[in-house]
C-alpha positions as CSV (number, residue, x, y, z in Angstrom):
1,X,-29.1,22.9,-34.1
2,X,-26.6,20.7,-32.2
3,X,-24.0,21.2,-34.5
4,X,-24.5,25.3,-34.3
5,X,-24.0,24.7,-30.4
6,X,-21.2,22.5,-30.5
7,X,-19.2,24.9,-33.0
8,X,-20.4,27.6,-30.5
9,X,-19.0,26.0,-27.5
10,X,-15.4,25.1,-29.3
11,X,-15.5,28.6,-30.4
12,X,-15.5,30.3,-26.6
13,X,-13.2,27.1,-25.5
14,X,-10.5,28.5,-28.1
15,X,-11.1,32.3,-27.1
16,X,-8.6,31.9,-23.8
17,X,-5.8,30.0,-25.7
18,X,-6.0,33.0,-28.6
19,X,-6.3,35.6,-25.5
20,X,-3.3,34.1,-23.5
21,X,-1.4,33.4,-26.4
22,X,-1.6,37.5,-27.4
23,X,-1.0,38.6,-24.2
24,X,2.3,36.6,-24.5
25,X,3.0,38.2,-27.9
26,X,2.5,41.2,-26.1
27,X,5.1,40.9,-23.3
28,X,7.8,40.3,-25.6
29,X,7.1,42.7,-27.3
30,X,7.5,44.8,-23.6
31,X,10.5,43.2,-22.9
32,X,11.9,44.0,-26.3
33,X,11.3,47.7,-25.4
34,X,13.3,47.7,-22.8
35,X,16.6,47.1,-24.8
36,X,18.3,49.7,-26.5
37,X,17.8,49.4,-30.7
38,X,21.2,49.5,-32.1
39,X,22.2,49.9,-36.1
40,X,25.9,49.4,-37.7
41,X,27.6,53.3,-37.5
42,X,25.8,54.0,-34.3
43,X,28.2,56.1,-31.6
44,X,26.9,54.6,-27.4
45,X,28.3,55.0,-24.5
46,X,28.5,52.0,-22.7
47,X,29.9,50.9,-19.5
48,X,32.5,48.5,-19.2
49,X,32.0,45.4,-17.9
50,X,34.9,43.2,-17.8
51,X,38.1,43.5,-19.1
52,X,40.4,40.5,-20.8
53,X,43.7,40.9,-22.5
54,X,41.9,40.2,-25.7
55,X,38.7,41.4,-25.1
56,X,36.5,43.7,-23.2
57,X,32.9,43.4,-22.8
58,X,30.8,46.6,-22.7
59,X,27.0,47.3,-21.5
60,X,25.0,49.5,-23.9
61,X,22.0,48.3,-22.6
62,X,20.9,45.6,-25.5
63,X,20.1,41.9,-24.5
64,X,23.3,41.0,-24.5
65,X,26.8,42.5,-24.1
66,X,29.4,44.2,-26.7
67,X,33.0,43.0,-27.4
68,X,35.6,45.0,-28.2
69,X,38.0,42.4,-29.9
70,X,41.7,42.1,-29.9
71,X,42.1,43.8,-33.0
72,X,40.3,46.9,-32.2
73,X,42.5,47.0,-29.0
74,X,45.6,46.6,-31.1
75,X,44.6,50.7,-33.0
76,X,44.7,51.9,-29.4
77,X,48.0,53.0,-27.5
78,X,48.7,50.2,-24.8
79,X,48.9,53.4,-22.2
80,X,45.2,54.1,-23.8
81,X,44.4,50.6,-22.7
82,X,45.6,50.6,-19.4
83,X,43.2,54.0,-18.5
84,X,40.1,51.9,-19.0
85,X,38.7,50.4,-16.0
86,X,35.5,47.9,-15.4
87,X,33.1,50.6,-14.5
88,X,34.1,53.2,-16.6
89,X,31.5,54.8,-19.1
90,X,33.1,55.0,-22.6
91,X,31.8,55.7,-26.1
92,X,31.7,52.7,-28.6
93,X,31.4,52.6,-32.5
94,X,28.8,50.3,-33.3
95,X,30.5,47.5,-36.0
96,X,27.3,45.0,-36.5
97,X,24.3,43.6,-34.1
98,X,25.2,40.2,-34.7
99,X,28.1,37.9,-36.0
100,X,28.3,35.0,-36.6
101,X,28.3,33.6,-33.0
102,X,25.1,36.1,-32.3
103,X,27.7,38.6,-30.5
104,X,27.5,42.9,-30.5
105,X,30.4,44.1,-32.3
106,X,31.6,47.5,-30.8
107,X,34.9,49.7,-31.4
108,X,36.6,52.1,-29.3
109,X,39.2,53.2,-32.0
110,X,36.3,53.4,-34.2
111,X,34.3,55.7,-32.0
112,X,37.3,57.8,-30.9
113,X,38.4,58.6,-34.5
114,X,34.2,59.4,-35.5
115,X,34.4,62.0,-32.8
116,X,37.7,63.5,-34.3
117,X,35.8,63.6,-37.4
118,X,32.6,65.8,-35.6
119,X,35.0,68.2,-34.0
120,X,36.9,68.4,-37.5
121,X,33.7,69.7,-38.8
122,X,32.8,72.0,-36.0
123,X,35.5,73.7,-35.8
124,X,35.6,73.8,-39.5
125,X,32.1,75.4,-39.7
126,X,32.7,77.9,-36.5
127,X,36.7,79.0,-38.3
128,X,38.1,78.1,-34.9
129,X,42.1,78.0,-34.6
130,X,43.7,74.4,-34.3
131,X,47.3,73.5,-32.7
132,X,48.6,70.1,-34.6
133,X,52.2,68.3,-34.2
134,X,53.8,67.6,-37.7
135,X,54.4,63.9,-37.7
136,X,55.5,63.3,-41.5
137,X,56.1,64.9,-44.7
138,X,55.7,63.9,-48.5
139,X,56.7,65.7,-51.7
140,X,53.2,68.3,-51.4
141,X,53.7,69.4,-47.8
142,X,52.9,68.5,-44.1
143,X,51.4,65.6,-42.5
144,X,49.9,66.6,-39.1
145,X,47.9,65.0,-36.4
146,X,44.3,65.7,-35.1
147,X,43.3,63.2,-32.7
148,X,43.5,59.9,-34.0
149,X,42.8,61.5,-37.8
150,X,45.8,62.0,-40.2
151,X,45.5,66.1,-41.8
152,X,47.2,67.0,-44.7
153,X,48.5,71.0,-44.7
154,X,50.1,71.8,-48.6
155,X,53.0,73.4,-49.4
156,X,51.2,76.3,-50.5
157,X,48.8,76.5,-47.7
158,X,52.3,77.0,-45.2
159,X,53.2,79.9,-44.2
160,X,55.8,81.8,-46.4
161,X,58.7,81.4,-44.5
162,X,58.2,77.5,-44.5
163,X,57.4,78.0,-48.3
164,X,60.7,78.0,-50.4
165,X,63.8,76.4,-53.2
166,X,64.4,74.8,-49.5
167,X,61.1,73.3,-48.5
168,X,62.2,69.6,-48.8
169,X,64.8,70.0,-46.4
170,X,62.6,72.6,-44.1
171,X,59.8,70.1,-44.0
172,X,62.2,66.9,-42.5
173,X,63.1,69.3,-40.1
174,X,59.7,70.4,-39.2
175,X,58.8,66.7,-37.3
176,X,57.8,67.6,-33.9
177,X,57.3,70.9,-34.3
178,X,53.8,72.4,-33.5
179,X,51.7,74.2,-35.8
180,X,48.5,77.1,-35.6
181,X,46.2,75.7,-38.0
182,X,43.0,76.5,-39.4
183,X,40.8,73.7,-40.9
184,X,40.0,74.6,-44.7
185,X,37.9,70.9,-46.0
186,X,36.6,68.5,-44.1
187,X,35.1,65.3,-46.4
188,X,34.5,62.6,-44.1
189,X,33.6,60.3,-47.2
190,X,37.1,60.8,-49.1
191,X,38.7,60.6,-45.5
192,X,40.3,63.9,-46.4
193,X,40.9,67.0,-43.6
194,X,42.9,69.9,-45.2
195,X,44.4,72.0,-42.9
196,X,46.1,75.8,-43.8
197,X,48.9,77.1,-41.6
198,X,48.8,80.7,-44.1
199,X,44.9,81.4,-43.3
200,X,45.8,81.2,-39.7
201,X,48.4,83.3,-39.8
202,X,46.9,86.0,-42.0
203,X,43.4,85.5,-39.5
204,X,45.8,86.1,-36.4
205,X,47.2,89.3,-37.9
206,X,44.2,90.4,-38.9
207,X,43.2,90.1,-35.4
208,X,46.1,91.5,-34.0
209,X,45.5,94.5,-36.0
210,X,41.9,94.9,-34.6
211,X,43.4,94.7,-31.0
212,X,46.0,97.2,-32.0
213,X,43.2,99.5,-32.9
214,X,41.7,99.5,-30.0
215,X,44.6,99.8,-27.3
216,X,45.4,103.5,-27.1
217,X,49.2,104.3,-25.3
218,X,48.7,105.5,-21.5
219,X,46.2,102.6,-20.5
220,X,46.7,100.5,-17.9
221,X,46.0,96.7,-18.8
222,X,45.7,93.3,-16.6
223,X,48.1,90.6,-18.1
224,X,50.1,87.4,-17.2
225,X,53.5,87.1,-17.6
226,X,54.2,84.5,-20.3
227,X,58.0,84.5,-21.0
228,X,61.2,86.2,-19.4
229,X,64.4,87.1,-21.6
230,X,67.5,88.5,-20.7
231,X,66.2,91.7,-22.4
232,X,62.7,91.5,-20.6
233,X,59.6,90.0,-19.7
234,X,56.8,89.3,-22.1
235,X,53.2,89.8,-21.4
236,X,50.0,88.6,-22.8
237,X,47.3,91.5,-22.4
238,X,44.9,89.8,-24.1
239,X,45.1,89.8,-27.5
240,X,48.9,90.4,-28.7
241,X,52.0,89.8,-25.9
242,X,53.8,92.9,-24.8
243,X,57.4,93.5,-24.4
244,X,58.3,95.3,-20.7
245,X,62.0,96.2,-21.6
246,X,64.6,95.1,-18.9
247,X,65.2,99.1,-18.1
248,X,61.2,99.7,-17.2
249,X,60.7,96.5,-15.1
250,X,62.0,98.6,-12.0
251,X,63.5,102.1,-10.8
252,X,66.7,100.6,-9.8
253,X,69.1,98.4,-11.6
254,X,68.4,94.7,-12.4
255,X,69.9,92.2,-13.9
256,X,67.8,89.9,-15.0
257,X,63.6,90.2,-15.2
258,X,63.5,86.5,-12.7
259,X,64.1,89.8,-10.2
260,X,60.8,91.2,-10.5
261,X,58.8,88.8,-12.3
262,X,58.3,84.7,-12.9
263,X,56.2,83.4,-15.5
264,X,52.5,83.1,-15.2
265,X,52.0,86.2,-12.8
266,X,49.0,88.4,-13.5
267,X,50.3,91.9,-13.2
268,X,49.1,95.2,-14.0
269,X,51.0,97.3,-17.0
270,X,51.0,100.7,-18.2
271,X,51.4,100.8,-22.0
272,X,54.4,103.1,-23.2
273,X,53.8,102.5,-27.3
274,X,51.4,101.2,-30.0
275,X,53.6,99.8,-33.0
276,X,50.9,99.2,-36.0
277,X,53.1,98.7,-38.3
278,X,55.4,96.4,-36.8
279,X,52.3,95.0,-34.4
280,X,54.9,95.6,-31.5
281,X,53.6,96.9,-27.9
282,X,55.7,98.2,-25.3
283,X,54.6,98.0,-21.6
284,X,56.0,99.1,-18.5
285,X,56.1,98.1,-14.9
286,X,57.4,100.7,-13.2
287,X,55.4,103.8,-14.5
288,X,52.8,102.7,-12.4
289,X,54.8,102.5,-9.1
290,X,55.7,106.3,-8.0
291,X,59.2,107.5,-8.6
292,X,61.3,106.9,-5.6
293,X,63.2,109.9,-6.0
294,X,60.1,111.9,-5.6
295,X,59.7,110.8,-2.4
296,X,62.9,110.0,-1.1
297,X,63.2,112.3,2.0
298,X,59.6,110.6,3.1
299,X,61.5,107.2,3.6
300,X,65.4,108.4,4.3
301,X,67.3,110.1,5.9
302,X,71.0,111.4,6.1
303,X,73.2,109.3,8.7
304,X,70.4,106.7,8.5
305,X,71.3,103.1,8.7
306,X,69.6,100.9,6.6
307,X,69.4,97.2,4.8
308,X,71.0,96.3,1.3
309,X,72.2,94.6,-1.6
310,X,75.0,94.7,-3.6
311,X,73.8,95.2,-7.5
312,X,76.8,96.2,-9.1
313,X,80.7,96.4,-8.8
314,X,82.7,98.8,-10.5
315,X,86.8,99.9,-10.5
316,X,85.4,102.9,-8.5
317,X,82.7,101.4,-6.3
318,X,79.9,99.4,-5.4
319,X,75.9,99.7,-6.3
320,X,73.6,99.0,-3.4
321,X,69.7,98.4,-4.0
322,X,67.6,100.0,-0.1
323,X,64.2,98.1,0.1
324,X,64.2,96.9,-3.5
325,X,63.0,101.0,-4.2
326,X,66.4,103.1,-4.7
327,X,70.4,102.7,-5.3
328,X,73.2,104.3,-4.1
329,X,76.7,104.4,-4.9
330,X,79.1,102.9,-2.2
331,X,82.6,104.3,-3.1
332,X,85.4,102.6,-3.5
333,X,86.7,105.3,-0.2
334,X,83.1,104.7,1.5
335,X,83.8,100.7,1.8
336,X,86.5,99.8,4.0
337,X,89.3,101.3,6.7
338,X,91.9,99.7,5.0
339,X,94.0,100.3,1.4
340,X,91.7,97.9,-1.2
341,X,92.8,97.4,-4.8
342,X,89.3,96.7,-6.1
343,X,85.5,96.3,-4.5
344,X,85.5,92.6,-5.6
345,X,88.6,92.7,-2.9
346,X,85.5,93.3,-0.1
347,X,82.2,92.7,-2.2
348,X,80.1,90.3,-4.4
349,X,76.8,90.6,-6.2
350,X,73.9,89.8,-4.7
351,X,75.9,90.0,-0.8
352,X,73.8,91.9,1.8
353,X,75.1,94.3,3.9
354,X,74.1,97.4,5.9
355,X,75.0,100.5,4.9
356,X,74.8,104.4,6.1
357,X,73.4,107.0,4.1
358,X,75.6,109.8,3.5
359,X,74.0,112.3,1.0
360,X,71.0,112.6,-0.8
361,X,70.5,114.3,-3.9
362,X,67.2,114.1,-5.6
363,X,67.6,116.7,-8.3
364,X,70.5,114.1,-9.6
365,X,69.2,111.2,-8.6
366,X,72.1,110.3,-6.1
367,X,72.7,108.5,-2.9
368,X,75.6,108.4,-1.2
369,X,76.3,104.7,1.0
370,X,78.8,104.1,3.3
371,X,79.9,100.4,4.8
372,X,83.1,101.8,7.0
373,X,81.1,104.8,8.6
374,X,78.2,101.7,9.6
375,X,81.0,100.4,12.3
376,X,83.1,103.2,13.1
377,X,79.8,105.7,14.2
378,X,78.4,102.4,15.8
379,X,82.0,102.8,17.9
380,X,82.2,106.5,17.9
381,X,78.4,106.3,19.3
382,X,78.8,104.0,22.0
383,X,82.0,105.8,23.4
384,X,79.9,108.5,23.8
385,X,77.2,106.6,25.1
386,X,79.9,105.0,27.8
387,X,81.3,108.5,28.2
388,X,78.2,110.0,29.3
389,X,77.2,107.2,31.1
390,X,80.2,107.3,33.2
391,X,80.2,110.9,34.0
392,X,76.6,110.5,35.6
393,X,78.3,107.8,38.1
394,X,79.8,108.4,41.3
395,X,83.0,108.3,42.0
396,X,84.3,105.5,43.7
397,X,84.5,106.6,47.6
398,X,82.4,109.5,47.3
399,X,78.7,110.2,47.8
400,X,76.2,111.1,45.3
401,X,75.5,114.5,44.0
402,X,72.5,115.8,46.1
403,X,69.9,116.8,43.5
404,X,69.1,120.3,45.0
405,X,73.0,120.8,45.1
């Protein structure tokens, strides 16, 4: 009976030491929740901690910190470097949860090139368009980049004017050049991303065309100027870019589109033709401003004086643009008092001046400009203002004219 109590009593005595010793089991086991479970090919974000030349430590929230080593910095760009700050959240490539010296491995070129792979295969699955730079060539086509993954577009996958008995020397010369891709494999095992530069292109016309369909001749479309030439201005409507020829920019004479237009300006066009065949669109500017000679007489007027510039010179004359909206014809007769050999004697391109109007002809679409009669009526005027003037004053010596006289 003794013993049965004395076994009894040891019994409770060890129950607190078994109690204390679980409840200590079970705050580790807290505190291990706490940290983040990392495995090798995990893809954190971490925030950087400090930064060394040969190392930076990252926080993903684990008992201890990541490195990044020196050779992991070495696959990034020193400018790639240089952008990341203590602070900064970045993603990291997990490499191993514990070396030899009980350290995180991470890697930022690891991570970075993982996420090229995802959007390789996104895009691949959604048949999204890709832009790559050729950086290389071999003896089977094009070596092109995509983020910091290499892709590999075939001879046979370029497009047919890249594709020829001249290819080897058309591919060296390709370096640098920019290229509308579309993905065609993506194996992340085999590290192989196949890209076609045909599919796109046969895709894009096949869009083109569906556009084409749709845009009827006589709308009026919202664009932005993309490019100018010396022959127009191109114009991206949405789906194809439209040519606006240099002759239906404006109702007068320009020289150059960088008159009307500058690249990147959204603008309303009015569209002249539908080219299916050739996949060609012609747009205008001017048909949807009203034809000044319409409406001429609402705005001038004969013996009116009025601001210009000088648009043109020919052996019998000068052209003069009014208010950016008509041109006349200053003759070579029309320009100066005295003998002239040429206009370029008096006039330049581009010069400003003020000319009077000095017929109007609408049905021909004519105006008339004068630069001599601008000074000479300005004289004839003012004698005649000074004449009158004079013969409403007095005589020197004699009295006024009585009113009721």
């Amino acid at each position: 009976m003794g013993d049965e109590q004395t076994n009894s009593a040891k019994n409770e005595s060890a129950k607190p030491e078994e109690t204390q010793m679980m409840t200590m089991a079970e705050l580790l086991d807290q505190e291990a929740s706490f940290f983040r479970v990392l495995k090798p090919g995990d893809i954190v974000k971490g925030i950087v901690a400090s930064k060394r030349s040969n190392e930076i430590l990252i926080d993903i929230g684990a008992k201890s910190e990541g490195v990044v080593g020196a050779k992991d910095l070495d696959n990034l760009s020193p400018e790639e470097v240089a952008e990341i700050k203590v602070g900064d959240e970045v993603p990291v490539f997990v490499m191993n949860v514990e070396d030899e010296d009980d350290r995180i491995n991470l890697s930022l070129s690891q991570a970075r090139i993982e996420k090229d792979w995802d959007e390789a295969k996104r895009l691949f699955a959604e048949g999204e368009f890709v832009e790559s730079t050729v950086i290389g060539n071999n003896k089977g086509g094009l070596i092109v980049n995509f983020g910091q993954i290499r892709g590999f577009v075939p001879g046979s996958q370029l497009a047919s004017s890249q594709y020829g008995s001249n290819r080897p020397g058309r591919w060296n010369q390709m370096t640098g050049e920019t290229l509308k891709l579309k993905i065609i494999e993506v194996d992340r095992d085999r590290n192989r991303l196949i890209l076609s530069e045909r599919a796109a292109a046969e895709e894009a016309r096949h869009e083109k065309s569906k556009f084409l369909d749709d845009l009827q001749e006589g709308e009026i479309r919202t664009g932005k100027v993309t490019s100018l030439a010396n022959f127009g201005a191109f114009v991206d409507i949405g789906g194809i870019d439209g040519l606006i020829h240099l002759s239906e920019l404006a109702w007068t004479r320009i020289s150059h589109p960088r008159e009307v237009l500058k690249v990147n300006d959204e603008i309303e066009v009015y569209v002249l033709n539908v080219d299916m065949e050739q996949q060609r669109v012609a747009l205008s500017l001017k048909r949807l401003q009203p034809e000044p000679w319409t409406e001429v007489f609402e705005h001038y007027q004969i013996n009116q004086i009025a601001d210009a510039v000088i648009t043109k010179i020919t052996d019998f004359g000068a052209f003069a643009r009014i208010d950016n909206r008509i041109e006349g014809l200053i003759h070579i007769s029309e320009i100066s008092n005295r003998n002239i050999n040429h206009p370029k004697d008096v006039l330049a391109e581009d010069q400003e001046v003020k000319v009077r109007i000095i017929h109007i002809d609408p049905d021909r679409q004519r105006m008339g400009l004068s630069l001599k009669q601008v000074d000479e009526n300005n004289e004839d005027d003012w004698a005649e203002y000074q004449s009158s003037t004079d013969e409403s004053q007095p005589v020197e010596g004699e009295a006024p004219a009585d009113e009721n006289d």
